[in-house]
N, C-alpha and C positions, 0 to 999 in steps of 0.2 A: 722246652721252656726257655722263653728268651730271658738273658741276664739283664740286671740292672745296667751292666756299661753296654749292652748292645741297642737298650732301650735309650739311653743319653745318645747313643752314636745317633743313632737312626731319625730322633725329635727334634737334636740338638748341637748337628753336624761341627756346628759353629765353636763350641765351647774345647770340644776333642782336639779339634784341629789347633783350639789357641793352646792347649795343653801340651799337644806336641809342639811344636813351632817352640814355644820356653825352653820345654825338658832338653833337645834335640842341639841347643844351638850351643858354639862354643862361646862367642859373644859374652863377655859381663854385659848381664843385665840384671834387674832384680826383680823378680816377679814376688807379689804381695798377696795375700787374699785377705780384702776390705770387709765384708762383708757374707754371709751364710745366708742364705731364703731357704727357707722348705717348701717341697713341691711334692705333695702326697710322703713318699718313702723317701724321699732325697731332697737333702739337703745341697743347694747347687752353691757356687763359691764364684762371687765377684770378684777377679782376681783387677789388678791394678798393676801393670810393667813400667818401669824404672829405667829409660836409656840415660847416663850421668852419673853424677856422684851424689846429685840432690843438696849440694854445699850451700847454707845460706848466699842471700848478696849473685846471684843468676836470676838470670833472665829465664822464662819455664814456657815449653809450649804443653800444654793438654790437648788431647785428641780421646772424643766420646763417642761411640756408640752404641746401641740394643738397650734405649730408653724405651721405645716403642717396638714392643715383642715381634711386631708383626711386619715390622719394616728390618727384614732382615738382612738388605742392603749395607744398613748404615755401620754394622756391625760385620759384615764381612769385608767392606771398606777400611773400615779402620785394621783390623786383621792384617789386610793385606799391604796395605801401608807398614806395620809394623814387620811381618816378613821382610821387605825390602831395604827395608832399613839394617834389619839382621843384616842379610846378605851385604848389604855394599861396606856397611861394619867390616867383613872382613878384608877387605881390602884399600876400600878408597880414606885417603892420608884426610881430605880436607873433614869427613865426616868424623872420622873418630879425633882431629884435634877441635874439632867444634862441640863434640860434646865436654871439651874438657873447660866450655865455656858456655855452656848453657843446658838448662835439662829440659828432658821430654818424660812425660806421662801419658800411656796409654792406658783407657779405660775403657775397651772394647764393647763390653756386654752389660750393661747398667740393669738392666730387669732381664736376666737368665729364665725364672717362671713363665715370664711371659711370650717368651720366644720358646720353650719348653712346650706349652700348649700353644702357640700361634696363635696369640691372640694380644691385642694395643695393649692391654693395663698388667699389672703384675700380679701377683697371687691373690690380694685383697679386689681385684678387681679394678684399681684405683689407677688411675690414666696420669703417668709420673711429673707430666708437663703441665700438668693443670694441678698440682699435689700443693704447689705453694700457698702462703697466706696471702699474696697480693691481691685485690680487688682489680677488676678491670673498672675503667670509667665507661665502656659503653659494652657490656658481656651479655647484652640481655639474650644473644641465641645459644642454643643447646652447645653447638660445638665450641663454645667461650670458655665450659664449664659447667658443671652442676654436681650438687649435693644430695639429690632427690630420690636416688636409685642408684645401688653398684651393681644392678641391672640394666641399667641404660648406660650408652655411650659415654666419656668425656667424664667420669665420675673423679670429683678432685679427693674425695677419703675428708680425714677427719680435720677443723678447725686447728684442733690446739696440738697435732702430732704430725709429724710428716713422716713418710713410709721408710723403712730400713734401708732402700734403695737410694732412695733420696736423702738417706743422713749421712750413709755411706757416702754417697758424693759429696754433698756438704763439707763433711768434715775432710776428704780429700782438697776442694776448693780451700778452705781456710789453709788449711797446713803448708798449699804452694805459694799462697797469695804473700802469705804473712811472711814466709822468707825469698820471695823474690819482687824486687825491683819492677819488675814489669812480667806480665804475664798474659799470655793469647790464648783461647781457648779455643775447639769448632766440636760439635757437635752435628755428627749426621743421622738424616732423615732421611725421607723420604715420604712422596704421595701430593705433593701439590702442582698444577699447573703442567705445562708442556716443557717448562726449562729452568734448568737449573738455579739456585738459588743462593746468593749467602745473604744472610739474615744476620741481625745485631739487634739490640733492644730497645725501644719498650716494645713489647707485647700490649703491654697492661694499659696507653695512651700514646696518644699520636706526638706528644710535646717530645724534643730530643732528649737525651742521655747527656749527662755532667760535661760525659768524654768522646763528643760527637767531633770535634775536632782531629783527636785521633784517628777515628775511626774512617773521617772522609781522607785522611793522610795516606793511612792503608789503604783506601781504594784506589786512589791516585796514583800509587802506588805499584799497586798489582796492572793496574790497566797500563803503565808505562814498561813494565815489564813483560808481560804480557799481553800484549795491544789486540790478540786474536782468541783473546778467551769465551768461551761462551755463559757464564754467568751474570743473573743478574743481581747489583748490588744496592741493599733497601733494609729499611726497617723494615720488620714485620708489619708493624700497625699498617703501613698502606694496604693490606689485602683484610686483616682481620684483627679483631685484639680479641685478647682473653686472660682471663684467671689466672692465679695461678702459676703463670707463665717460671722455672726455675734459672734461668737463667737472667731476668728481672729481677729474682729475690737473689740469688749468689752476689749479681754485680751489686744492688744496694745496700748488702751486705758488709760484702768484701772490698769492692772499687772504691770505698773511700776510706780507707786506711791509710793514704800517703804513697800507696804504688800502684801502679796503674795494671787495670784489670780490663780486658777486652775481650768478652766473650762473640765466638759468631756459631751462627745454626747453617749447616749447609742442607738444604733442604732437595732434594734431587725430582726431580721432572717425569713423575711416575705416568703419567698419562700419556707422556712419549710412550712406552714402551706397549700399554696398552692402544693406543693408536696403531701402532704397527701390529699387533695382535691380539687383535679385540675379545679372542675367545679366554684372553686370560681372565677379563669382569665372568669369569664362570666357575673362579674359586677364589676367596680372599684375600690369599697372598698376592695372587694376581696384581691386582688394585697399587700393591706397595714394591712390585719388587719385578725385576727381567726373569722370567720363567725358562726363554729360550737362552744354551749355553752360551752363544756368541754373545749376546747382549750384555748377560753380566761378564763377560772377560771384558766386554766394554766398559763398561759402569767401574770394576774394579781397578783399570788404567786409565780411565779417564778423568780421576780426582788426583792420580799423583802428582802432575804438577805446583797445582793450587796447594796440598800438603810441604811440600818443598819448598815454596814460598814462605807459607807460615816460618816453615822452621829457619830459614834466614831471615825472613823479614824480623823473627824474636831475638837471632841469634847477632843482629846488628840494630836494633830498634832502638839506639843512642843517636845513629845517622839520617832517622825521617821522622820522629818524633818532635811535634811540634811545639814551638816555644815562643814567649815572647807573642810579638805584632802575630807570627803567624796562625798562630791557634785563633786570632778576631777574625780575621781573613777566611780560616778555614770553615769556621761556624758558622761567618754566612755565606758562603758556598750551600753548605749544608739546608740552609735555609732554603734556598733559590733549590737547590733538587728537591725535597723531600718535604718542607715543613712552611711552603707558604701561608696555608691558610690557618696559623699559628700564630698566635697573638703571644705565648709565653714565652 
């Protein structure tokens, strides 16, 4: 008779391994559990890690993944990102005197049920990026969102409540936003396109964000420090909008409180890897995720940089954060890449 932890090991490789990696390290860190789902007989625990002291008046990076159960990538991305950081914790001077100056929040695995059965939405069915109250302005196809079936895909759940998953995070988003100064977030994904992606919002309309100035600052940013990177940098809306969209509803929330709030979605190039192995469209995970060893050793080193950035660009975000004339400058930059045919 197999046990309950050999049955979590075996569905839900992801979570064990974040359990070890905490329990194991000598590192201060402070692991949290946010949130409890039930999943038939078990109860799974959204744990939330703490690298800092979490001092009011800091600068914060967040780092999300396993919103989308079945994109099990983004969640062991971020994992692994977090391991590394352990590790050079113990040794390397600049890392540990830089947290003594900005915090980091990992939040690994956002829908645990859903990566538990491998499958997009969480226990209720309910597809957590589509969960919000935001209306899209043009959402009329299925994958936008819909309320019609939590038997069809893309099901956003209920109007007036959002899912335990999604408060859970919420109320993480508020509690960082509210005591720090400036705050970056990424959220990974995967399953669009041949290449990789970072994403910023709206989702929900083509017209920019408050704080699009920022936002082309950071790209500018990144592409001078990194001038041979391979992703692309865009709003959502150019390829699709929709519903719902959470991290539209955190930043309208949250972003205008008086500190500056920059959420990004890194969205990973899943159709690369089925291009190269096309027998993977012959099971679901296939579709979202490197089936072959080598690939994911790739997928999981090949976001460190782009995280290491975050975390300096957050942890000096007084020296490229723009002010003044240059924020008019940068917005219409903005314009001219992304939002020509914008009248607003």
């Amino acid at each position: 008779m197999i046990s309950k932890y050999d049955e979590v090991k075996q569905r839900l490789p992801e979570l064990v391994e974040l359990e070890r990696i905490t329990k194991a390290t000598q590192v201060p860190c402070h692991t949290r559990i946010i949130q409890q789902v039930e999943c038939g007989d078990y109860r799974l625990p959204i744990y939330a890690i703490d690298l800092g002291d979490m001092r009011e008046g800091k600068p914060s990076l967040i780092l999300v993944g396993g919103i989308h159960g079945i994109e099990r990538i983004g969640a062991q991305v971020v994992i692994a990102q977090l391991k590394v950081w352990l590790e050079r914790l113990k040794w390397e001077r600049s890392l540990q005197q830089g947290l003594a100056e900005i915090n980091i929040t990992l939040i690994p695995i956002v829908n645990p049920v859903g990566m538990m059965l491998n499958r997009r939405g969480n226990g209720n069915k309910v597809d957590l990026m589509r969960n919000s109250p935001i209306e899209s302005e043009d959402g009329s196809l299925l994958v936008s969102g819909q309320r019609f079936s939590k038997w069809l895909p893309w099901f956003r759940g209920s109007k007036q409540q959002l899912e335990p998953e999604s408060l859970a995070l919420q109320e993480e988003i508020a509690a960082i936003t509210r005591r720090s100064p400036f705050t970056l977030s990424i959220d990974c994904h995967s399953g669009f396109g041949m290449h990789d992606r970072i994403w910023f919002p709206y989702a929900y309309r083509r017209r920019p964000m408050k704080d699009i100035a920022p936002i082309i600052a950071l790209k500018l940013l990144w592409e001078s420090s990194y001038p041979n990177h391979q992703y692309i940098f865009e709003p959502q809306s150019n390829h699709y909008m929709t519903h719902g969209d959470l991290w539209d509803y955190f930043y309208k929330k949250f972003g205008r409180n008086g500190n500056t709030f920059l959420p990004l979605t890194l969205e990973m190039g899943s159709w690369n890897w089925v291009r190269k192995r096309p027998l993977q469209m012959l099971r679901l995970e296939g579709l979202f995720n490197p089936l072959v060893p080598h690939r994911k050793r790739r997928a999981l080193r090949r976001h460190l940089p782009l995280m290491d950035f975050l975390r300096h660009a957050t942890h000096s975000y007084k020296n490229w954060l723009p002010t003044g004339l240059q924020v008019e400058k940068l917005q219409q930059m903005a314009h001219s890449l992304w939002y020509r045919n914008d009248l607003g």
